[in-house]
N, C-alpha and C positions, 0 to 999 in steps of 0.2 A: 411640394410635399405630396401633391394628391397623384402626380408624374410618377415620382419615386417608387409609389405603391403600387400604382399600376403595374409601372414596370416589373417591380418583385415577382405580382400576381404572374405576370407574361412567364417569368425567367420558372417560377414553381410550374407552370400549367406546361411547360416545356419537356422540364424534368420528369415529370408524373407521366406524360403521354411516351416518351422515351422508356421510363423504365418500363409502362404497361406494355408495350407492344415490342420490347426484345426479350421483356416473360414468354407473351404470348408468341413469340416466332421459338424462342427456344423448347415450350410446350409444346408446339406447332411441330417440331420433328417427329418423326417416323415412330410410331406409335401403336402398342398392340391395338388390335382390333379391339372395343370397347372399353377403352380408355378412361378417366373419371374427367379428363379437358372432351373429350366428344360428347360423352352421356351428359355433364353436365353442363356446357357452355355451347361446344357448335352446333348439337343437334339443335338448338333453339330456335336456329335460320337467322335469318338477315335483322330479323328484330331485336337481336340482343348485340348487332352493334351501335342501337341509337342508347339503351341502357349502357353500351360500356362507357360509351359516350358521357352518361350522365357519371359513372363512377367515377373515372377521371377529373371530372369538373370535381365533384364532390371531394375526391380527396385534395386538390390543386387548391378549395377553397378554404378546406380545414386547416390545412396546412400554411396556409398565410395568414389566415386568423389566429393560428395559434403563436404565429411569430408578430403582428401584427399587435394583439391586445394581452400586453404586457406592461407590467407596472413601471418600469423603466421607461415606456414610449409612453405611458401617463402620468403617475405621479413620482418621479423620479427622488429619492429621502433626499440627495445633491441640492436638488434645485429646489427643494422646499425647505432644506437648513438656510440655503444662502437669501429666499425671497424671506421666509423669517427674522435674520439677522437684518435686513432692511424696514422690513416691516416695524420691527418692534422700534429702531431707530428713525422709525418716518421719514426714511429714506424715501417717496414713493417712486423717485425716477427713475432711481438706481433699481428699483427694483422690476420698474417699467421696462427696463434696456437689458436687465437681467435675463425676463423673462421673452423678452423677445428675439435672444440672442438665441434659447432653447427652443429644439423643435417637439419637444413631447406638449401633449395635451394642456398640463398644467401649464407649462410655460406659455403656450400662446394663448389661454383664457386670460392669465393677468394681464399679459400686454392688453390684450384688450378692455380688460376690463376698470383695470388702473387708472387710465385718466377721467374718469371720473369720479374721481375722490374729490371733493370739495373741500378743501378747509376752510373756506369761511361759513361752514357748520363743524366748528368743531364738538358739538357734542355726539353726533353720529357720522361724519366725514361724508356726509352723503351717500350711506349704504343705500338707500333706493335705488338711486341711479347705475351705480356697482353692481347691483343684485341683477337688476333690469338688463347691464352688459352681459352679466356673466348668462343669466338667460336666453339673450339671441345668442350667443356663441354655444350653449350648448346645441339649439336647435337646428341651427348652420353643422354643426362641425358631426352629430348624433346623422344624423340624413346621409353623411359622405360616409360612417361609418359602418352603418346599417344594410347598405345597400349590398354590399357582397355578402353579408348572413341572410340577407332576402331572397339571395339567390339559391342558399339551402334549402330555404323553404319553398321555394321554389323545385328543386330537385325531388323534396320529400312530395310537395304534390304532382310532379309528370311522370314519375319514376312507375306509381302504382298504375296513370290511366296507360304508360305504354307494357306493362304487363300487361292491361286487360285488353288494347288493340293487340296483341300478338296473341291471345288468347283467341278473343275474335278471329283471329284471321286463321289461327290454326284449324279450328272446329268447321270453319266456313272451307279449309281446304278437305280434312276430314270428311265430311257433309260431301262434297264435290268428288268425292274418290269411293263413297258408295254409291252418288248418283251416275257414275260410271259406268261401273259394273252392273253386276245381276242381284246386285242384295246379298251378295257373297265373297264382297272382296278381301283377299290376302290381307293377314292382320298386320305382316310387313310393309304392306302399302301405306298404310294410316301410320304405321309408328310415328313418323316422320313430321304428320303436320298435329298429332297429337304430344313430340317434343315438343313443338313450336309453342302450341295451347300451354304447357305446364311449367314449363321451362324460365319460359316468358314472366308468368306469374310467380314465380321464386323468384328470380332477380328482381323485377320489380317491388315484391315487398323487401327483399334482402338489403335493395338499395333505399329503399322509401324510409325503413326504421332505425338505419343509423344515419339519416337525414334530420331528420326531425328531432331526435337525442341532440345534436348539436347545430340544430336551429337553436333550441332553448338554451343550450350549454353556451355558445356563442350570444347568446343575447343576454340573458344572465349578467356573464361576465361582464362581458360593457357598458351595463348598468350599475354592476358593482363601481368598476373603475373611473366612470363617471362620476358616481355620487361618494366615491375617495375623493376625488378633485376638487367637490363641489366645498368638502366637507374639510380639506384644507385652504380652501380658498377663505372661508368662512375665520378659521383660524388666522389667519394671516391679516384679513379686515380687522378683526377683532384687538387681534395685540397693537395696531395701531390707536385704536380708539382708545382702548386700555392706556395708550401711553400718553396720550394729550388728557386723556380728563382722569388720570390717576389718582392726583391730589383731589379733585372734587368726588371722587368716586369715595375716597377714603373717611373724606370729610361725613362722607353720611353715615356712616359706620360710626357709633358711640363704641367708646373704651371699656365704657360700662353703665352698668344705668344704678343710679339710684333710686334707693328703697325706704 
């Protein structure tokens, strides 16, 4: 599974770098002199290819997670009709072989978590134990999950400090090209690493704030769709329990009281 994903990520961060770079070659032709790709991406210098760098990643990341965390790759209605239809007939193995046959989230929580149902507690089937599985499986499986939205946030915080190294660097070449001169240098000398300085710092927030929007957009959801999981898993224990101590359940329940 964790193979599979990778792989996807490779085959997306393929794509993305492909279509950016025969944009940018077809931009890249012959071009009136101050152009809106010169003024606003080349003049930048050499520091706006470690941000395009980051853009790429960014988009290659968003774009798997958006295929990635999906209700079908977690709680699929399929496979929680058919682990219910077991459940409710305390089926549990069937429901075990079920769910292990299925590669979304929910399916391999009950695998895992299913053998440890007890019956010789049949008043709670040993939800402890169960709760306790489904627990380490969420914090195993959340960590593998996590880690490519870490990497946005990640994006959102290098994106800004390399706007501000190419800031630096511009002003320091700036700085270096009136130390030059007489204190009277050509303001087209400086345009140049005064692109660099500004240029720099646009991309970098430009990249940093739809970084961080889907950090949290991306983390959000995965917590949504976890705690859909958790929340039909929950259901699925329950209609078991429901169905061994139904009669005793019932029994406590008066018809009616008298008055």
């Amino acid at each position: 599974m964790k193979q599979t994903s990778y792989r996807s990520l490779k085959t997306v961060v393929l794509t993305v770098s492909t279509a950016f770079f025969s944009t940018a070659t077809l931009f890249a032709a012959p071009e009136p002199e101050g152009s809106v790709l010169k003024r606003y991406v080349l003049d930048g210098g050499w520091p706006m290819i470690l941000i395009g760098l980051l853009i790429i990643a960014l988009i290659a990341l968003c774009v798997f997670n958006f295929m990635n965390l999906s209700r079908t790759k977690f709680a699929p209605a399929d496979l929680k009709a058919g682990l219910m239809e077991h459940m409710v007939n305390c089926r549990i193995r069937s429901a075990i072989e079920l769910g292990a046959s299925h590669p979304s989230y929910l399916g391999r929580m009950m695998a895992y978590a299913l053998p440890n149902v007890d019956a010789r507690r049949p008043e709670d089937l040993g939800r402890d134990y169960v709760e306790d599985a489904i627990a380490d499986f969420t914090i195993n499986e959340n960590r593998k999950s996590m880690t490519l939205i870490y990497y946005i946030s990640l994006i959102a915080q290098a994106a800004p400090m390399l706007g501000l190294f190419g800031t630096v660097l511009g002003m320091v070449g700036a700085f270096g090209t009136l130390a030059s001169g007489d204190g009277s240098a050509d303001p087209s000398m400086l345009a140049g690493d005064i692109s660099v300085a500004l240029l720099t710092t646009l991309w970098g927030l430009v990249t940093a704030i739809p970084s961080l929007t889907a950090y949290f957009f991306f983390k959000n959801k995965l917590n949504n769709l976890v705690a859909e999981c958790h929340h039909s898993a929950e259901e699925l224990l329950n209609a078991s329990i429901q169905t061994v101590n139904g009669d005793a359940h019932l029994a406590k329940i008066p018809e009616g009281i008298a008055v």
